[in-house]
N, C-alpha and C positions, 0 to 999 in steps of 0.2 A: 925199787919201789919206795925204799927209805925216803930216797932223794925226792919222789915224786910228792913224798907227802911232805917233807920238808919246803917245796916249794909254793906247795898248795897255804900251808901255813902262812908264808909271806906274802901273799897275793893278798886272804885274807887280814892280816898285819895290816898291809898298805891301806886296805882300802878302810879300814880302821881309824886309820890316824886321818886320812884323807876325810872323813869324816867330819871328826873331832877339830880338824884344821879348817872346813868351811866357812867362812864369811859372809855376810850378805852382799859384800862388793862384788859379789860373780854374778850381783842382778842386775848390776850398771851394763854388764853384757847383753842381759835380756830388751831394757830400755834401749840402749846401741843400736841394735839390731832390730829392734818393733820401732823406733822414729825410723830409717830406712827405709824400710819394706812400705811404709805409711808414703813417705814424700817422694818414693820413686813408684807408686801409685796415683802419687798428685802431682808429678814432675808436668809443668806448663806445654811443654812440645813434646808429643807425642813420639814415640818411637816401636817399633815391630819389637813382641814379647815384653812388651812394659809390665801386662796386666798379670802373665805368666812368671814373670822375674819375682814384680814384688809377693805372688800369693806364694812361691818357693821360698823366700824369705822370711814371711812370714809363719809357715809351717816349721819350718825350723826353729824361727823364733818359740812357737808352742811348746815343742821338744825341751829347748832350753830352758823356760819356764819350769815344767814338768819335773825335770832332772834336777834343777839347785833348790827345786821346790823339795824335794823328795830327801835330797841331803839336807838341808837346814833343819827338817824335818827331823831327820834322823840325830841329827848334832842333839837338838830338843832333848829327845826322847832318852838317847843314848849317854848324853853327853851334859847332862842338863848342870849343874854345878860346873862344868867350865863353861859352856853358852852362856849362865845365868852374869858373868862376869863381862861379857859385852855391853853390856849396859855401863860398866862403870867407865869402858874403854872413851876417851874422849874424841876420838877421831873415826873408829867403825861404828860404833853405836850410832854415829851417822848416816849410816848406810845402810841403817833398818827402812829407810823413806823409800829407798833403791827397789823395795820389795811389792808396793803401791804404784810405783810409775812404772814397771815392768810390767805389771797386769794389766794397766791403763790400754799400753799398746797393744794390745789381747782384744781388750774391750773394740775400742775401735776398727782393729780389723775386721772385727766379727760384726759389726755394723756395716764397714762399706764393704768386703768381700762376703762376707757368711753365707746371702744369700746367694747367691750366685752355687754357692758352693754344697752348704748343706738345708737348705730351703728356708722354709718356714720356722724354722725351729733357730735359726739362726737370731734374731732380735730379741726374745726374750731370756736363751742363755747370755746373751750380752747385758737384758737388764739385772741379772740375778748379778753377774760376775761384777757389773758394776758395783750394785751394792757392798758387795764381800771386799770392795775395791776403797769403797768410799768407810768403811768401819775401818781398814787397815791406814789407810789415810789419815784420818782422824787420830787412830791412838800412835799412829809416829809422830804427830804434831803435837801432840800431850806429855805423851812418855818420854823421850828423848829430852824434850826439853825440861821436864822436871828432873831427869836426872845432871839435866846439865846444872842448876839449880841446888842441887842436893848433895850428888855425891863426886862428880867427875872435876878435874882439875883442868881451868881454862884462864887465860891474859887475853889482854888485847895484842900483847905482844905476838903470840903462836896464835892468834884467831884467824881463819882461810874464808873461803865462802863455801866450805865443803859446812858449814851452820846453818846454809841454806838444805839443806839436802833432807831433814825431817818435816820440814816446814812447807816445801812444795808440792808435797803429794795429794793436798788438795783441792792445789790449784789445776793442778794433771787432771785431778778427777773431775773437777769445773768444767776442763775442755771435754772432757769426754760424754760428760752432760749435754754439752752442744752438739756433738756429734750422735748422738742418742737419741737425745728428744725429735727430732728430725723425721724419724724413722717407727715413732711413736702415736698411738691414738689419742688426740689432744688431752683429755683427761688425766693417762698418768703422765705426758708431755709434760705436762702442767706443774706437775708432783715434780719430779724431774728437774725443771728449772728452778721452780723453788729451791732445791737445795743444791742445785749448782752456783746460784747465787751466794749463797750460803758460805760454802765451800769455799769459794774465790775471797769474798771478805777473813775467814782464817786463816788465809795465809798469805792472799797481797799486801796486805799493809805493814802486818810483822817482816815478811822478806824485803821489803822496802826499807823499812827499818835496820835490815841487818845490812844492805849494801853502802848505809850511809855511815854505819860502825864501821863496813870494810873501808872506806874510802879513807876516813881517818887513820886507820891503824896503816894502810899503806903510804901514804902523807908522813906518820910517826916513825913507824918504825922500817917501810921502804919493802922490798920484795923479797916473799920467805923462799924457805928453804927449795932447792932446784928440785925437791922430790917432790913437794907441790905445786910445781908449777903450772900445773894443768888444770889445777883451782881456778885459775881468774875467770874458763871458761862458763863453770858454773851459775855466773852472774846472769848468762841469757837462758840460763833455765826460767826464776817465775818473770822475768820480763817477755821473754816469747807465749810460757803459759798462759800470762795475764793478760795480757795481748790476744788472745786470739781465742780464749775462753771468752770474755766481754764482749766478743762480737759475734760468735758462733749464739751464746747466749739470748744476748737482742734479737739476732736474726730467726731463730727458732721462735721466741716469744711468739709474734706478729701472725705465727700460723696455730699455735696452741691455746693462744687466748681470744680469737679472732671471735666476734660475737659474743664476746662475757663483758663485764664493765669492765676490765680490764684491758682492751683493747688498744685505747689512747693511752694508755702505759705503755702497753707492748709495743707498739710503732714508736715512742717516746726514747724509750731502752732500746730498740734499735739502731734509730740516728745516733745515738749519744756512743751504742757499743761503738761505732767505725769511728766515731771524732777521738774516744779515747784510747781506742786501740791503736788509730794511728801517733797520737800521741807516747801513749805506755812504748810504740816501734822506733820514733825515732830516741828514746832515753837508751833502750836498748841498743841501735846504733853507734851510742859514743863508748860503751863497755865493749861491744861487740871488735871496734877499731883497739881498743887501750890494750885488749885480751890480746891481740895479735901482736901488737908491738911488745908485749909483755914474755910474749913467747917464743919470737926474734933475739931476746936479750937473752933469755934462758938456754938457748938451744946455740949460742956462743960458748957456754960454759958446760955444756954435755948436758944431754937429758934421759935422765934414768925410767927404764921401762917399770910401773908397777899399773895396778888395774885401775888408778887412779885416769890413765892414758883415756879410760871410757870415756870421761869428762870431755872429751873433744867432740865425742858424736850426740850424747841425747840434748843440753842443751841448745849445740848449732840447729838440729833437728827440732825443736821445737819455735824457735824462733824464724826458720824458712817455713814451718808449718802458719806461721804469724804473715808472714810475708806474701805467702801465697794466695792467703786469705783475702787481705787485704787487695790483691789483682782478681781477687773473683767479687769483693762487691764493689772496688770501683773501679775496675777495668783500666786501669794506668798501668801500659809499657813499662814504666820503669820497675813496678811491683816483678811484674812478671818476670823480666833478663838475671833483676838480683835474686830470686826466688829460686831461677834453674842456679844460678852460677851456686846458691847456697847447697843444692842439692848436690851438686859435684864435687862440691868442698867436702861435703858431712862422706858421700860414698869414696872420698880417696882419704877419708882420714879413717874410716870404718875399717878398710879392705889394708891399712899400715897396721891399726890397736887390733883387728882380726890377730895378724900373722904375727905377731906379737905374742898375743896373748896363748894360741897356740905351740909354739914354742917354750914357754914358760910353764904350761899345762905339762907340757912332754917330758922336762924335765923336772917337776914335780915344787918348783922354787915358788913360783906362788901359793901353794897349800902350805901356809902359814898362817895359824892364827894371833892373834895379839893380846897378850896378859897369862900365856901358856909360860911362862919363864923358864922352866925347864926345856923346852924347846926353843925358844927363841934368844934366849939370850937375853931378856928383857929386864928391868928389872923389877925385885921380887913385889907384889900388891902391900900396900900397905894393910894394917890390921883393920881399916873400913872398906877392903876391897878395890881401892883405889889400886889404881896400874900407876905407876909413877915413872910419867915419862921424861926424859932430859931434855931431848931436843926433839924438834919435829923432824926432823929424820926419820928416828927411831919408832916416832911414831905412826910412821905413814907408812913405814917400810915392808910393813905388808898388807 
């Protein structure tokens, strides 16, 4: 009986620390796994149990939601003076953005499957969750970046494009505007794209801005550390977002303002979404090729498993979500071949960071938080909370 309660203690121990060890990067999973479910929904040649796979997928995806929602939650609550120190962290305080694009892909299921599924009620919990989608959005492109500004320690030297990752969650939530308003009675349609607009200007022009910082810093200082190397994919995050939010957006206008004086805008903002989306597709194109070759070189010199690996799935997924777009309003073959072939890419790189990441879970090496120095090894905060990191190794290493 001893024993029994001796063991009962250490379960609750575990699950304690597992807690306290939560990160927001277990929401790059949830992102992972909701672009999936999404683009093998919109995969161009049909296949028997398409519609059945991806709403399994995306059920899950909920689940996964739910579950790191509910621990981060608890880190909060429980834990709140070590959580309060991710912020100062330079590289996870990143991956507070992780936590808006994960629900993004919520939203949108819940638009093209919901009905189907749970009727009527389906659109407007998608307009609420938007919302709560587009606040969290918002204060990751605020927040983060003021403490990058304030308190956290950053070079151009150790700079990744994981800088994108607080900055994009608006743009996520832009697309998801387009997909939304669609589905919507023109009026709050209307409301809607208003601020999907909105949205997309906070954070296309700054992330554009930050690819042109990366380009130099890699030019300068050449390809970081192999534990980031799953960064460069990051790049076709807001250029597929941008992409195909700009056109979802336009194409929605034309039916939501159809008879208001805004009409001739909204047909205006249509044509202009597809010229510059396909534009913002092929920028993305040349990062999309450089990412690969970048990962070729890396994976010569061993490539170390951490949750970083997600990087492979949500931004390729949002950039086939760009691609396919583009093959529905101009009906060009070539759209369509590279759009499936992206989708096979994103589901055998999903189904490699899956089995991965499950193994790592099992033996407990990814519940690791960063600035816990007692645990990790790290070294100790300075007296302003600062995490003082040496090398990006050390800093990504969990």
């Amino acid at each position: 009986m001893a024993s029994n309660i001796k063991k009962s203690s250490s379960n609750r121990k575990n699950l304690k620390e597992l807690i306290r060890h939560f990160t927001p990067n277990w929401f790059t999973m949830v992102m992972g796994t909701g672009i999936l479910f999404l683009m093998i929904g919109a995969f161009p040649y049909h296949f028997p149990g398409q519609k059945h796979l991806a709403i399994t997928l995306g059920i899950i995806n909920v689940f996964l939601l739910a579950i790191f929602s509910i621990m981060f939650a608890s880190r909060l609550i429980f834990f709140f003076k070590d959580a309060r120190r991710l912020l100062d962290h330079p590289i996870q305080s990143m991956y507070l953005g992780a936590i808006p694009m994960g629900l993004a892909t919520i939203v949108n299921g819940m638009v093209i499957f919901g009905p189907g599924l749970i009727g009527s009620f389906a659109v407007p919990t998608a307009l609420i969750l938007w919302y709560v989608d587009v606040i969290f959005s918002i204060v990751s492109g605020w927040l983060v970046p003021f403490y990058m500004f304030t308190s956290q320690k950053h070079s151009v030297e150790r700079m990744t494009a994981v800088w994108l990752l607080p900055i994009v969650p608006s743009e996520v939530a832009a697309a998801s505007a387009g997909f939304l308003a669609k589905s919507l009675p023109p009026v709050e349609a209307q409301k809607v794209i208003y601020l999907g607009y909105i949205l997309w200007a906070l954070s296309m022009p700054l992330a554009m801005s930050i690819l042109v910082i990366l380009f130099l810093r890699l030019v300068w200082h050449k390809l970081p550390h192999q534990d980031m190397a799953v960064s460069s994919w990051l790049t076709l995050g807001p250029i597929g977002t941008g992409s195909l939010s700009i056109m979802l957006l336009g194409v929605d206008s034309v039916r939501a303002f159809m008879g208001t004086q805004w009409e001739q805008v909204a047909i205006t903002a249509s044509h202009l979404g597809v010229i510059f989306g396909l534009l913002i597709w092929g920028y993305g194109m040349w990062w999309l090729i450089m990412a690969i070759f970048m990962t070729l070189t890396y994976i010569k010199e061993g490539l170390p498993f951490n949750m970083g690996w997600w990087g492979f799935t949500f931004p390729l997924g949002v950039f086939t979500a760009a691609t396919i777009e583009l093959y529905n309003l101009t009906s060009n073959l070539a759209f369509k071949i590279t759009g499936s072939i992206f989708v096979l890419m994103l589901a055998m790189f999903w189904i490699i960071v899956t089995v991965q990441t499950l193994k790592g879970s099992w033996s407990m090496k990814l519940f690791n938080a960063p600035c816990l120095s007692e645990e990790t090894g790290l070294p100790e905060p300075s007296a302003s909370g600062i995490c003082l990191i040496e090398t990006e190794r050390e800093s990504d290493r969990y």
